[in-house]
N, C-alpha and C positions, 0 to 999 in steps of 0.2 A: 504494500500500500504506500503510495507519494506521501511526499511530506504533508499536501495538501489536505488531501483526503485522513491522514491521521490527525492534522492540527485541529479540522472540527469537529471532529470525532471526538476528542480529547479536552477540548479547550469551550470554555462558553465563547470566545469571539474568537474571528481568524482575522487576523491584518493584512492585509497584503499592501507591504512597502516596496520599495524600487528592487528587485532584483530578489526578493526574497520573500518567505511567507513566516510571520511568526505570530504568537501566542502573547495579546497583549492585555492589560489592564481595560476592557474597554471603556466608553464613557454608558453612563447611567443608560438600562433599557425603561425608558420613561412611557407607560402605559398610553395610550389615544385614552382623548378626554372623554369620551364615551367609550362603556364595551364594544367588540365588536367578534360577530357582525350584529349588525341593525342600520335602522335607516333613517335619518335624522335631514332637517329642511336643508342644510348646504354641507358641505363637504369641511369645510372650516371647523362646523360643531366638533369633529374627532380629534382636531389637531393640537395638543397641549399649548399652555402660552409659551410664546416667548421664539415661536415658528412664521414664519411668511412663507408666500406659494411663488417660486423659482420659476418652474415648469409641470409643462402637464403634457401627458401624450395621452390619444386616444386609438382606441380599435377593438377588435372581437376578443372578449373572452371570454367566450361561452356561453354570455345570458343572453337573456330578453330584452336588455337595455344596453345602450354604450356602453364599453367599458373605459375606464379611466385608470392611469395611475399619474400620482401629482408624487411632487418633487416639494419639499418643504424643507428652507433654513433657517439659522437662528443666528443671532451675530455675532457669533463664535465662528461661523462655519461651517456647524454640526449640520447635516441632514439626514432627511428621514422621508422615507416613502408610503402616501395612501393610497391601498387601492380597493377601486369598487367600482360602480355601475350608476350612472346619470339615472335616473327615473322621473317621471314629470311629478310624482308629491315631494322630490326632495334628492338625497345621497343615499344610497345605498353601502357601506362601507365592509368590505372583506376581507383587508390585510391592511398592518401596520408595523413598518421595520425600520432599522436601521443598520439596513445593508448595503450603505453607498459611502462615497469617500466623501470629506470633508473638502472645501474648496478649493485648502491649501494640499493637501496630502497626495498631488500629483509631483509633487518635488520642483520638477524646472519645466511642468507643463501648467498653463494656464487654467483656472478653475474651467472655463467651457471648455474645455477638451482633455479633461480627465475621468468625465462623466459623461456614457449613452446610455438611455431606457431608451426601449421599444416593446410595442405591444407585435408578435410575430406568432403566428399559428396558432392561437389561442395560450400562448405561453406570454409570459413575461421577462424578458433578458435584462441584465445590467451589466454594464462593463464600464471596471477599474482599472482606467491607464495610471503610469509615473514613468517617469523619465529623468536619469538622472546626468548629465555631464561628466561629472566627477565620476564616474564607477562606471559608465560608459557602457550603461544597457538602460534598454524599454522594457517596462514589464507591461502584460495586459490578463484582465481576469475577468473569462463570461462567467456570469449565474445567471441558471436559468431555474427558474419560479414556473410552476403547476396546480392546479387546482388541485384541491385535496379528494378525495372521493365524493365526501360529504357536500362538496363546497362551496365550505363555510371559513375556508382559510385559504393559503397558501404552501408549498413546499418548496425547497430548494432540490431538485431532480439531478442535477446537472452540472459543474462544475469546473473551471478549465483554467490552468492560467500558463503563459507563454512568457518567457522572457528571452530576450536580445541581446546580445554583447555586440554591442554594435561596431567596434573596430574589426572583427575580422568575421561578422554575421552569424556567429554561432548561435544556438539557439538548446531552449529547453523547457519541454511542454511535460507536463501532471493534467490529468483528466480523472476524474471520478462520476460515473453513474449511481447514483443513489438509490435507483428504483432499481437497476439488477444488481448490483454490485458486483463491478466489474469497475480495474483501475488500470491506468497507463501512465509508465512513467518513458520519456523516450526525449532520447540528445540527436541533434542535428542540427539545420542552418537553416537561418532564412530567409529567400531569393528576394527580397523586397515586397514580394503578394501574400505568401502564404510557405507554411513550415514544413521541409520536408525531412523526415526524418532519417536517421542513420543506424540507429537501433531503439528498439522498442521492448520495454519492459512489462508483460499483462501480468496483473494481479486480482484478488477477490477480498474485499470487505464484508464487515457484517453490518456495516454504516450502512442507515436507511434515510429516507426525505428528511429533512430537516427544518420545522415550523417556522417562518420567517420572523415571526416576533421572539424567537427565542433567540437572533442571532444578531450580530453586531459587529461593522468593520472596524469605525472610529468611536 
């Protein structure tokens, strides 16, 4: 099992810093100011104080209504992600996380372009860039988020992160599957578009989905 796959395994939060994955202190998992889920007049009512709304993406996932997830920060930097479904009495609200990087914790990358959400297939991805000058690699980290059975929540199904040594292209990818448990750790280089491996290491976990409010980057 990668590093990755055993640090959330192991750890209440996984970090992912420029070039590496580690097991950190995270900050406070501060509850949505209503339970959730339920369905309240705006989207706002779930958001603890001291949060404003960044951004928002919209698309399918899987109800009867829009789906939404919103991007929410605080003047620290902290964010934290709602999601749920537009409905005409109000919000709908079905997950509440903080599984995104802060604005600064891209290193030498700009707070817009450390951070993509997109609503994709009925799933929900996030990906964690940084970049650092000094140590002279890119890391990048998709999660990808699934409805729960029930759904009434979210899960972390999916998990990937790449990193770059960017003077001589080398490269090195950790992937873990949650729902089969199946992991890959694998060294190689990467051509400028996409990674191609050199060797590839499969492994099996007994790590399952992982509740997104239980989980925290920053």
């Amino acid at each position: 099992m990668g590093r990755i796959a055993a640090l959330l395994v192991f750890a209440t939060a996984a970090v992912f810093s420029t070039g590496t994955v580690q097991a950190e202190a995270p900050g406070p998992l501060l509850p949505p100011a209503l339970a959730i889920p339920a369905v309240a007049s705006s989207a706002q009512a779930f958001v603890p104080d001291g949060f404003t709304l960044a951004n928002e993406v919209t698309g399918d996932l899987g109800g009867a209504y829009p789906g939404v997830v919103q991007v929410y920060e605080n003047p620290q930097g902290r964010r934290a992600m709602l999601v749920g479904f537009r409905r005409p009495n109000g919000f709908e609200a079905t997950g509440w996380g903080f599984v995104l990087p802060c604005r600064t914790c891209g290193a030498d990358l700009p707070p817009d372009r450390n951070l993509d959400v997109r609503i994709q297939g009925g799933a929900i991805i996030v990906v964690d860039r940084s970049e650092s000058a000094a140590e002279g690699t890119t890391t990048q980290a998709q999660l990808v988020f699934r409805p729960s059975d029930d759904r009434r929540g979210w899960l972390l199904t999916t998990l990937t992160q790449l990193t770059v040594f960017t003077k001589d292209r080398r490269a090195e990818q950790s992937y873990i599957d949650y729902r089969r448990g199946d992991t890959q750790d694998a060294v190689g280089r990467f051509d400028g578009a996409r990674f191609v491996p050199d060797r590839i290491d499969s492994g099996r976990t007994d790590a399952r989905e992982l509740p997104l409010n239980t989980l925290a980057l920053y």
